[in-house]
C-alpha positions as CSV (number, residue, x, y, z in Angstrom):
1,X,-22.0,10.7,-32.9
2,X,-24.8,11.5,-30.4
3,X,-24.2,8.8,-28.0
4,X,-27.3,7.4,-28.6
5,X,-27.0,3.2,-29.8
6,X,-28.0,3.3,-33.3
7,X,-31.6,2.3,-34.8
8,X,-31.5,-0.3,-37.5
9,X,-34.9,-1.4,-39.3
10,X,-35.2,-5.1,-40.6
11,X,-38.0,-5.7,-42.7
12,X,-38.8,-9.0,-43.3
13,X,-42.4,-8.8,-45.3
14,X,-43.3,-12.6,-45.9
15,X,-41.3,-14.3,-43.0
16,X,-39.4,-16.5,-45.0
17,X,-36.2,-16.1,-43.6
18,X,-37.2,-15.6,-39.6
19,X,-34.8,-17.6,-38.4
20,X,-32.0,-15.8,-40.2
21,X,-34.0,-12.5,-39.1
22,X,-33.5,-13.9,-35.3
23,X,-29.6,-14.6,-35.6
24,X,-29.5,-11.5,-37.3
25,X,-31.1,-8.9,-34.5
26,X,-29.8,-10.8,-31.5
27,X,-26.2,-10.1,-33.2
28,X,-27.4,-6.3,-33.6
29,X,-28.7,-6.3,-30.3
30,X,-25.4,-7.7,-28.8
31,X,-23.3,-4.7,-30.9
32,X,-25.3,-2.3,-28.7
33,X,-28.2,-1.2,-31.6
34,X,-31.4,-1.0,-31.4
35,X,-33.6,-2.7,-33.9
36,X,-37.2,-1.9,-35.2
37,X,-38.4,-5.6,-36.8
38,X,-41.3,-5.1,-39.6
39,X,-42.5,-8.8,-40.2
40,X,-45.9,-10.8,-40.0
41,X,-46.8,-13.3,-37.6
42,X,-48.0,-16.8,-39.3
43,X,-49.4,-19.6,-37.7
44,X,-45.4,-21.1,-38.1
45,X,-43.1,-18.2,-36.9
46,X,-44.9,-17.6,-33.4
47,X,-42.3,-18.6,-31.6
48,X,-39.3,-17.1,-33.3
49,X,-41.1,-13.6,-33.2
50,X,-41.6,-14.1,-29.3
51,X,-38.2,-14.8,-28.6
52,X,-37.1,-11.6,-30.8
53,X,-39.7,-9.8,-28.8
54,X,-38.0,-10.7,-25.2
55,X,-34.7,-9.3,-26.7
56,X,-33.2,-5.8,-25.2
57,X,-34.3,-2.7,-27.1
58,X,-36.2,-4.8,-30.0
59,X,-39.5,-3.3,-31.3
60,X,-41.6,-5.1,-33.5
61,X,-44.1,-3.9,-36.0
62,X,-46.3,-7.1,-37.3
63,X,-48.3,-6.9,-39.7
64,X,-52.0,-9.2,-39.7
65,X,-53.7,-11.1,-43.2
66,X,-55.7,-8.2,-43.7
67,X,-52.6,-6.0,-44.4
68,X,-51.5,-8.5,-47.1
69,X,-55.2,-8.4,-48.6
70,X,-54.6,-4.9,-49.0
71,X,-51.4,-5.2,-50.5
72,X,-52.7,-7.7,-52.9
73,X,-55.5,-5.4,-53.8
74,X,-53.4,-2.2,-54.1
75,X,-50.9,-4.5,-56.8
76,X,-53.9,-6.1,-58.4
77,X,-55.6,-2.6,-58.9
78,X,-51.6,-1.0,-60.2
79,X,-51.2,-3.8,-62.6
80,X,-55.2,-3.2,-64.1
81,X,-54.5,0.7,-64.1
């Protein structure tokens, strides 16, 4: 062990289950870890994602609609190659 808390990355990529994500990282967070959250903010989930953001030693990673454009576009393009 190196004394540091340990990292743990969530990664929640269509926010279906925020609120599960929220209970989940504030129990990490209680155990002494430190948790990197990759998510995306809707228009529905703002407030979950700012009350995971005021928790200790939680970094989020969001990612925007143009980043699921690209994703569509980068599967559309796989399936057609």
């Amino acid at each position: 062990m190196t004394g540091r808390p340990p990292r743990i990355a969530v990664v929640d990529g269509a926010s279906f289950v925020l609120p599960y994500d929220l209970q989940l990282v504030s129990a990490l967070v209680r155990a002494g870890a430190a948790v990197e959250f990759f998510g995306s903010r809707t228009r529905y989930n703002g407030d979950l994602l700012d009350a995971m953001a005021r928790l200790p030693g939680v970094t989020l990673h969001l990612a925007d609609a143009y980043d699921l454009g690209g994703e569509f576009f980068r599967w559309e393009f796989a399936t057609a190659v």
